[in-house]
C-alpha positions as CSV (number, residue, x, y, z in Angstrom):
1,X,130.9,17.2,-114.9
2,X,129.3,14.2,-113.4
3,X,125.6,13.7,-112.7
4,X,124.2,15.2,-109.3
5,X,121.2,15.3,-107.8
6,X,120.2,18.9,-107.0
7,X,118.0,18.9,-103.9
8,X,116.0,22.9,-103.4
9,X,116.5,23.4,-99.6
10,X,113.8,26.3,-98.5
11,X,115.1,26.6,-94.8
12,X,118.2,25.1,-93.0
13,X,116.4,23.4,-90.4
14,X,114.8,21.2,-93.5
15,X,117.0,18.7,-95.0
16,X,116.7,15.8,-97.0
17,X,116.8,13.5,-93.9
18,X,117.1,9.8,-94.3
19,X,116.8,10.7,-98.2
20,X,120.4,11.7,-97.5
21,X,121.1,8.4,-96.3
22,X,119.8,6.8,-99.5
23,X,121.2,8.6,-101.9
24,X,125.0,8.1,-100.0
25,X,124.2,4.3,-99.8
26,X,123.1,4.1,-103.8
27,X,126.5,6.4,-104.2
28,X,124.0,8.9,-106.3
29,X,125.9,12.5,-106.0
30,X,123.8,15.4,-104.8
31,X,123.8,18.8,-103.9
32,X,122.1,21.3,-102.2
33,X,120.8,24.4,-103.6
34,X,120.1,26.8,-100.6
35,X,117.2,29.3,-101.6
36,X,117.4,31.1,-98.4
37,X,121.2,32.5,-99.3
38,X,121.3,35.9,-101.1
39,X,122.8,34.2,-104.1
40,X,121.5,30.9,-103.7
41,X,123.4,28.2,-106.4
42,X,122.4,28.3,-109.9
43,X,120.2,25.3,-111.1
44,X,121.9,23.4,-114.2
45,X,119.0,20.5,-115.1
46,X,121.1,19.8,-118.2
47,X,123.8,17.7,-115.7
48,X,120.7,16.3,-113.3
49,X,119.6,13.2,-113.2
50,X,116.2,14.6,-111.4
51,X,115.2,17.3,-109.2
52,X,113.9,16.9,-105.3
53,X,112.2,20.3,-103.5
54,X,111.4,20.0,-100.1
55,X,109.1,21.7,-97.2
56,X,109.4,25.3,-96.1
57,X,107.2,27.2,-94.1
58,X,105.8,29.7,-96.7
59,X,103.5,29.0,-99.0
60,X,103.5,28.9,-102.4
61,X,102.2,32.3,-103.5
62,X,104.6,34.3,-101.1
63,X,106.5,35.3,-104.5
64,X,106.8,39.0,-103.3
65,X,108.6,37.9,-100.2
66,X,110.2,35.2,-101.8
67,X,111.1,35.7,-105.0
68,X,112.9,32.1,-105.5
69,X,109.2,30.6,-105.5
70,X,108.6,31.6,-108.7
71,X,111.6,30.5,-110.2
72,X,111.4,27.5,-108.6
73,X,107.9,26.6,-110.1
74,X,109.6,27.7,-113.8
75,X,112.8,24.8,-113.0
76,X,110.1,22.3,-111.9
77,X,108.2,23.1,-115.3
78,X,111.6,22.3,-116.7
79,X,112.2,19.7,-115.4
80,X,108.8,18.4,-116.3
81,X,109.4,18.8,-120.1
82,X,113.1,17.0,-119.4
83,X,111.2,14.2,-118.5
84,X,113.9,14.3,-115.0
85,X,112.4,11.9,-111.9
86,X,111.4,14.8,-109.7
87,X,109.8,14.6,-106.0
88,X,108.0,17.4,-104.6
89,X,108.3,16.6,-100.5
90,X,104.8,19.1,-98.6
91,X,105.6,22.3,-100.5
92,X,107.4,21.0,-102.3
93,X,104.6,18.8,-103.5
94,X,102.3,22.0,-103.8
95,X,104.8,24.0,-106.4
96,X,104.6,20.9,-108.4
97,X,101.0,21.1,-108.5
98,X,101.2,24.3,-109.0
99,X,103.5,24.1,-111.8
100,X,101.1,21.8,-113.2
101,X,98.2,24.4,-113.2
102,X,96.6,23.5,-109.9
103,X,95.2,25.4,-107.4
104,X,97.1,25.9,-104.1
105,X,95.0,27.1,-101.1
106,X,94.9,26.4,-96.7
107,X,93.6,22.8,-95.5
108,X,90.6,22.9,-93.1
109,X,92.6,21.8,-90.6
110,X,96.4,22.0,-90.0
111,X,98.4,18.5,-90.3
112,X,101.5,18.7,-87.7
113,X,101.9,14.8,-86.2
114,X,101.7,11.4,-86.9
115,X,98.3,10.8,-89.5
116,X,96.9,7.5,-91.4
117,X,96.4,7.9,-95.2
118,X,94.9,5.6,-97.7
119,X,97.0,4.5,-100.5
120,X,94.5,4.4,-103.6
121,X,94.2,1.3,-106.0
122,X,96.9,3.2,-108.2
123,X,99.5,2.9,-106.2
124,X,99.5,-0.9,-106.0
125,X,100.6,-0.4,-109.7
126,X,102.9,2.2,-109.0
127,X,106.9,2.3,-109.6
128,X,107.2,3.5,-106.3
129,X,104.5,2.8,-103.7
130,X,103.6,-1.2,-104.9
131,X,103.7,-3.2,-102.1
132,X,103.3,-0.7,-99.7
133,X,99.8,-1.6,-98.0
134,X,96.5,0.2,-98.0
135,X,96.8,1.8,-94.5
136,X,100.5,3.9,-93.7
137,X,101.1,6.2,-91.3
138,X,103.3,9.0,-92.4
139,X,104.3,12.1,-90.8
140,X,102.5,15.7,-91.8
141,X,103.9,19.3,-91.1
142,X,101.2,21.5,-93.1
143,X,98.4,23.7,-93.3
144,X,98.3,24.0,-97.2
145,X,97.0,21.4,-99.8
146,X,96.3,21.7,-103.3
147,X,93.6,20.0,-106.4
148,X,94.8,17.7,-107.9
149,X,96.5,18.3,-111.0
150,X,95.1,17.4,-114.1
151,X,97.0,14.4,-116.1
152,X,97.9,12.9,-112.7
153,X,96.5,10.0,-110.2
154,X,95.8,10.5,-106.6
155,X,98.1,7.9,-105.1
156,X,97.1,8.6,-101.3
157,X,94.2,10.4,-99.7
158,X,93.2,11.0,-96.0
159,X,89.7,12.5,-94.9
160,X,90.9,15.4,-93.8
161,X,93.6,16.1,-96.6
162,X,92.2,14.4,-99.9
163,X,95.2,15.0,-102.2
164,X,98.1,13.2,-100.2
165,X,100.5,12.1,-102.7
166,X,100.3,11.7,-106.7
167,X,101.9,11.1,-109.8
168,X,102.5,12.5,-113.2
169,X,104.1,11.2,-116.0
170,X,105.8,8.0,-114.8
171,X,108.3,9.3,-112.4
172,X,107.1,12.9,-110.8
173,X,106.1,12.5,-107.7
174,X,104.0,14.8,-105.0
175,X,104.2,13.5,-101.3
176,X,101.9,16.1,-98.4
177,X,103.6,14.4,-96.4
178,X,107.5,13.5,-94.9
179,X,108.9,10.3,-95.5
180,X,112.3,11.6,-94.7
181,X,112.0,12.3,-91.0
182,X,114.8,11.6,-88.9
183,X,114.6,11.9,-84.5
184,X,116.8,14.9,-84.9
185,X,114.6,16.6,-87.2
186,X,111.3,16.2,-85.2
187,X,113.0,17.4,-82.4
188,X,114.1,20.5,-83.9
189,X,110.8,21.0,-85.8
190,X,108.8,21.0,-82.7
191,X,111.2,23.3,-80.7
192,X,111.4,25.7,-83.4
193,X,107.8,25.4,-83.2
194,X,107.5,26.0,-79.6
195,X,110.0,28.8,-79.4
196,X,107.9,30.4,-81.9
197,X,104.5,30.0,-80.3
198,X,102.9,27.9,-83.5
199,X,100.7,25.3,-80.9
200,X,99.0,28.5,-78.9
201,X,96.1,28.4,-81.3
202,X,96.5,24.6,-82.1
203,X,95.2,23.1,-78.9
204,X,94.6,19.9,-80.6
205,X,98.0,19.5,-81.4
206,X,100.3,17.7,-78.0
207,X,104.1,18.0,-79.1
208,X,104.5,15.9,-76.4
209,X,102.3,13.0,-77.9
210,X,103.8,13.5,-81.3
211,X,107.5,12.7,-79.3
212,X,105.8,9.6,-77.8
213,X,104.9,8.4,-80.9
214,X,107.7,8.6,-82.9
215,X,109.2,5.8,-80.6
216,X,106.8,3.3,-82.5
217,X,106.4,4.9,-85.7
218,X,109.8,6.2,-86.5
219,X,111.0,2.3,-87.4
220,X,108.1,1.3,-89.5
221,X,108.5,5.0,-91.3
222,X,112.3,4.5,-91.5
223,X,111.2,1.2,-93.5
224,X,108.9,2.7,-95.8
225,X,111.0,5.5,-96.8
226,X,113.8,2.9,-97.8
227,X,111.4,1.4,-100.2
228,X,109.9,4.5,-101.8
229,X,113.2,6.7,-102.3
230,X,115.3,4.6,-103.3
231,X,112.9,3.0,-105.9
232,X,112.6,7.2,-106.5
233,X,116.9,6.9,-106.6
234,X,116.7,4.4,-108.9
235,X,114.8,6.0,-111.4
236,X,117.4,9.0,-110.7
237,X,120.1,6.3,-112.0
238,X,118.2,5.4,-114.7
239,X,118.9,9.0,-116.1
240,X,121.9,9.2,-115.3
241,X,122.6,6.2,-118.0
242,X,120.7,8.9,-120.6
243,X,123.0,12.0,-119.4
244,X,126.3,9.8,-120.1
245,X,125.3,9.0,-123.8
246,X,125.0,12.5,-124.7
247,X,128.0,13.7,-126.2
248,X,128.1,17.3,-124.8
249,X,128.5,15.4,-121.4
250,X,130.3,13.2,-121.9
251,X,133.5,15.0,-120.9
């Protein structure tokens, strides 16, 4: 079997967006594993050449109601002690820190929109973010956050979310917030949002302003994603050259 990305998918409406785009462009297979199906695909790390797990709206202690989140912190451990590239996209991000013994708990204030961060002095040194600037702005659906793991660096902080992004090891990665946004997926983000009443107790958030936005921002996101995932595809590649000198897989 050839290498393939496996890419944990927590709800439909969340997909890997312009990640997608990447990984088609690099011609770096992937799959999705659907968590939400009864029988949701079975994880096989020994065949991956890393391990993505993106947003959701749950959080991660939810185990009862579901059951997958538990499981999924155990594949992220494993993937950990594989040494596999693996990016934990918002809750994503939170399962990795709490895989990696951190605590997981509600933000002060609810993140849904366009937001500045700070990239720290580490990421000018980092396989992924060098180059990128001091000063982004990224796009945030959240109201969790999490400490920040022991044996990592902080790569981004904002002053009302402090952990925004880290690393550990040399190629697991932790983003709060959404590179991978697309038009399509705001859209449908903020009228599932709607439909559901999530902005009757968020006066501060205008759905409306976020849309305005995204005109402007949308491009100069588009941009940095390119640069981050695919340096985060590359490394991806990079294992892919391990998995094919192995001789159980080399079939």
């Amino acid at each position: 079997m050839s290498p393939s990305l496996p890419i944990l998918r927590h709800v439909a409406r969340e997909p890997a967006g312009t990640l997608e785009d990447v990984l088609t462009e690099t011609g770096l297979d992937f799959h999705y594993i659907d968590l939400f199906e009864t029988s949701p695909e079975k994880l096989n790390l020994a065949i991956a050449p890393g391990l993505v797990i993106l947003g959701g709206p749950m959080n991660v202690d939810e185990v009862e109601k579901y059951p997958h989140l538990a499981r999924e912190v155990e594949w992220i451990s494993q993937a950990l002690a594989a040494g596999l590239p693996t990016l934990g996209i918002c809750l994503g991000a939170q399962l990795l820190a709490k895989a990696l013994g951190a605590k997981v708990y509600p933000n002060p204030v609810k993140e849904i929109g366009w937001y500045r961060v700070n990239l720290t002095p580490h990421a000018d040194r980092d396989a992924l973010f060098e180059g990128g600037g001091k000063l982004i702005t990224v796009f945030h659906w959240h109201g969790d956050t999490f400490d920040l793991p022991l044996g990592t660096v902080r790569l981004a902080e904002s002053e009302i979310c402090r952990n925004q992004a880290f690393r550990y090891g040399r190629s697991a990665y932790g983003l709060q917030f959404h590179l991978e946004m697309t038009p399509e997926l705001i859209d449908s983000w903020l009228a599932t949002a709607a439909k559901d009443g999530d902005f009757k107790t968020l006066d501060y958030i205008d759905p409306q302003r976020i849309l305005e936005q995204a005109a402007t921002e949308l491009p100069v996101l588009g941009a940095l994603a390119d640069k981050v995932l695919g340096r985060f595809v590359r490394l991806c590649w990079e294992k892919t050259r391990t998995i094919a000198k192995c001789p159980r897989h080399s079939t």
